[in-house]
Every structure is written in C-alpha cells, then in structure tokens.
C-alpha positions in Angstrom: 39.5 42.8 -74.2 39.4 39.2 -75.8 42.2 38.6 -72.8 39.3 40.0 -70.2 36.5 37.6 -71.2 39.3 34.7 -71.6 40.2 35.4 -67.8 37.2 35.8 -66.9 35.4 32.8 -68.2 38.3 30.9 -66.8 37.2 32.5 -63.5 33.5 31.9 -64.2 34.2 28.2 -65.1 36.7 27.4 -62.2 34.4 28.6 -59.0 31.6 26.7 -61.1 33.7 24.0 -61.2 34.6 23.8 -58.1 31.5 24.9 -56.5 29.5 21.7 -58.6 32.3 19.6 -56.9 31.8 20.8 -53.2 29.1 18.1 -52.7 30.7 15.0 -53.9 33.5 16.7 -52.1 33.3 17.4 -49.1 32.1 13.6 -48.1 35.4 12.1 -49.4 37.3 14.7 -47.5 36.1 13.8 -44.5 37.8 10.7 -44.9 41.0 11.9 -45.9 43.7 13.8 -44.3 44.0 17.5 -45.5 47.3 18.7 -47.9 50.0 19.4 -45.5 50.0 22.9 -44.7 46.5 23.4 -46.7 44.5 24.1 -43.5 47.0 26.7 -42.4 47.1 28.3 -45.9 43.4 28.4 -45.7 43.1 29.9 -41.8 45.8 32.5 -43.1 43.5 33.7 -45.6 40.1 33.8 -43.8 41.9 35.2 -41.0 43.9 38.0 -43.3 42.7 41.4 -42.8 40.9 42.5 -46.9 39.3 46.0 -47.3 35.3 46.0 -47.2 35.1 46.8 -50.6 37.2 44.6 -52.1 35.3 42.1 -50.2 32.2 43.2 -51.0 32.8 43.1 -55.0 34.3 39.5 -54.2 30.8 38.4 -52.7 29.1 39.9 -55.5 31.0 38.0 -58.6 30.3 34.6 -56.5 26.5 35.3 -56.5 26.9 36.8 -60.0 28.4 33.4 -61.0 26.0 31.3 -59.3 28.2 30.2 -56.3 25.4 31.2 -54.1 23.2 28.6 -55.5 25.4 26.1 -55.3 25.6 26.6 -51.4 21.9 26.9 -51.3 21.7 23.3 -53.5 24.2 22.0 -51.0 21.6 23.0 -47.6 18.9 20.1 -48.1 21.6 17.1 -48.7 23.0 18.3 -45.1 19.6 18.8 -43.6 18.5 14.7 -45.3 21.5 13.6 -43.9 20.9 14.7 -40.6 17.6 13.4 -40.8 18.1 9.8 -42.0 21.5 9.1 -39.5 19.4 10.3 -36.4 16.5 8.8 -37.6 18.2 5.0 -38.0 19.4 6.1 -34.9 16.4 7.1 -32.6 13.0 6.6 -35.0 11.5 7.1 -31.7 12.3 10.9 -31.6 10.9 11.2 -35.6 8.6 13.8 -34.1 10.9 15.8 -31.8 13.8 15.2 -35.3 12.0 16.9 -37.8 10.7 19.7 -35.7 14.6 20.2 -34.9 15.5 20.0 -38.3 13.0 22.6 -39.1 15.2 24.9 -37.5 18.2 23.9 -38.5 16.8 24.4 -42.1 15.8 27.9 -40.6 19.4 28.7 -39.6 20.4 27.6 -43.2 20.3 30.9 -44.3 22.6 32.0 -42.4 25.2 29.4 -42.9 24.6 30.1 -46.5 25.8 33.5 -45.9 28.7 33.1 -44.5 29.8 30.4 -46.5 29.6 32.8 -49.2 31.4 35.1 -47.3 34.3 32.6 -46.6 34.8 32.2 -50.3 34.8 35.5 -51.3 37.7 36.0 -48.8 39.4 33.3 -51.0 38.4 34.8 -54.2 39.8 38.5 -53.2 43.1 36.8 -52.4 43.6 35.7 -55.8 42.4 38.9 -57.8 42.2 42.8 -56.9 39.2 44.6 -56.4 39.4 46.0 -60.3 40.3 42.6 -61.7 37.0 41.6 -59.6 35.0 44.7 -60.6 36.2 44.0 -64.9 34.8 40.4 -63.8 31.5 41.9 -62.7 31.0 43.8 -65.0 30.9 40.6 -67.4 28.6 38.4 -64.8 26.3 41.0 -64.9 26.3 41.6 -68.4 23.5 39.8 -70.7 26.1 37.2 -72.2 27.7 37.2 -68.6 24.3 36.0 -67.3 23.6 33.9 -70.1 26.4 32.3 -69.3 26.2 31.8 -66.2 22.9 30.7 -66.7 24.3 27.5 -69.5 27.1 26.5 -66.9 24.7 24.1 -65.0 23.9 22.2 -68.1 27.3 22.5 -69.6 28.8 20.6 -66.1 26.0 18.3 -66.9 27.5 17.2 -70.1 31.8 17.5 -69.2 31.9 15.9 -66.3 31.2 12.8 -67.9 32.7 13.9 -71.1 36.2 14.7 -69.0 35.6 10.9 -67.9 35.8 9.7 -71.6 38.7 11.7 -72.6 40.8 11.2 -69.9 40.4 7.3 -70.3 41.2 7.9 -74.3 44.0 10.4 -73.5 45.8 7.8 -71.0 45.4 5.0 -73.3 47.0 7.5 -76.2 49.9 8.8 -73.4 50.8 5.1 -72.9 51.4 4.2 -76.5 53.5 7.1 -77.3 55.5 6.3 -73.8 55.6 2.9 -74.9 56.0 3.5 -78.2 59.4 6.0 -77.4 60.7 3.6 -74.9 60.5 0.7 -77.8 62.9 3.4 -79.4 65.0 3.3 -76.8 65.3 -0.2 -76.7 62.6 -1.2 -74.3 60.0 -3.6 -74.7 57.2 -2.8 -71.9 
C-alpha cells in the first residue's frame, strides 16, 4: 500500500508538474525544434487505438489531479495574446477584435476538452486501466483531494526552491569533481 500512494503521488506530482509548466512552455517551444522522433512518438500515441474505458478512467485522474484547471488557467493567456498582437496590429478593428474574441473564448470549452482528452491518451499509455483506477481511488479520496488541493501552493514554493538547490548542488558537484581530479593529479 505505502508503494500505491508513493506511485501515485509521483503520478499526482509529475502531471502537476508538468501541467504548471505548459505555460512557460509552450512559448519557448515554439522557438525550438522538437526532439527528434518526439513528434512521431507523440502522433503514434494519440493516434493508437485505447479501449473507452481505459480512456475514460485516464480523463478522470487528470481532472481528479487538477490537470483540467491547468488547461482552463492556460485559455485567457491565449485569448490576451490574441488580443494585444491583433490589436498592435489593427487598433482600428478593437471593436470587431473583441467581439471575435468573444467567441473564440466561447469555443474555449471545447479546446479545453479535448486537450484533456489528448493527455489522457498519453497518461493511459503509461499505466493500465487498474493502475489508473488504484490512482483514482486516491485523487478522489479526502487526503487525495487535499492534496491535490496543496499542490498549487506547494509549486509556488519549489520552483524557486529547485532554483536554489540546483545552484548549491552544482557549486557542491564541482568541488568534489575538482576536488577528485586534484587526486588524480589535476589542477582545474
């Protein structure tokens, strides 16, 4: 059991993870050239056949962890970006921009929901249908919500914390390297 909530707070905390990371994301990929092979890995698995149900308990640990949200946080960056590079663009058309962007904002929904969707494909690829149903079970319970719940404020405090300690964990890698190399008879 200890191994279950292990596994599945490592679960919990990686699609948090990477879902808080999407945003800052998805800009700098845009200008940089994908992993070799990574966009055909990914079209393999959205494209891969996966049995309703396993799909559908998939869908349900992402909303249970709060992946929803972040694609839901994500909507109104899109839509202000939209609406400040057309608007630099053509500040003429302000009225006709924010009555389009109205709709896109309607549409968001949608987008939302199959964004989801997408990354539950992803998620059922890496664990079975009961691996995801023991991982439910936890999201769902009261400690699973509550955690869930302290995630956003936890990210809040490691991401600069991870900042921090990796500075003070390469300055302490570099001394022991330097230090064995000084062994070997190197002086760096």
């Amino acid at each position: 059991m200890i191994r279950l909530v292990t596994f599945v707070r490592s679960v919990a905390l990686g699609a948090t993870l990477v879902a808080s990371l999407a945003a800052s994301t998805v800009a700098t990929q845009a200008q940089q050239a994908p992993a070799p092979g990574a966009e055909a890995d990914l079209a393999k698995i959205l494209s891969a056949p996966v049995i309703p149900s396993h799909l559908a308990v998939a869908e349900q640990v992402l909303k249970a962890s709060g992946l929803k949200t972040m694609f839901e946080n994500s909507m109104p960056n899109v839509v202000g970006a939209l609406r400040v590079n057309v608007t630099r663009q053509r500040p003429e058309l302000a009225k006709d921009i924010e009555a389009s962007l109205k709709v896109v904002e309607e549409s968001g929904g949608k987008l939302i929901d199959s964004g989801v969707s997408g990354a539950a494909r992803l998620m059922a690829s890496k664990l079975t249908e009961a691996e995801l149903k023991e991982v439910l079970t936890f999201m769902t319970s009261p400690v699973g919500k509550k955690y869930v719940e302290a995630l956003p404020s936890f990210m809040d405090l490691v991401v600069p914390y991870l900042q921090v300690w990796s500075q003070e964990a390469g300055g302490q890698m570099t001394k022991i390297f330097a230090d064995e190399m000084a062994k070997r008879g190197h002086k760096l």
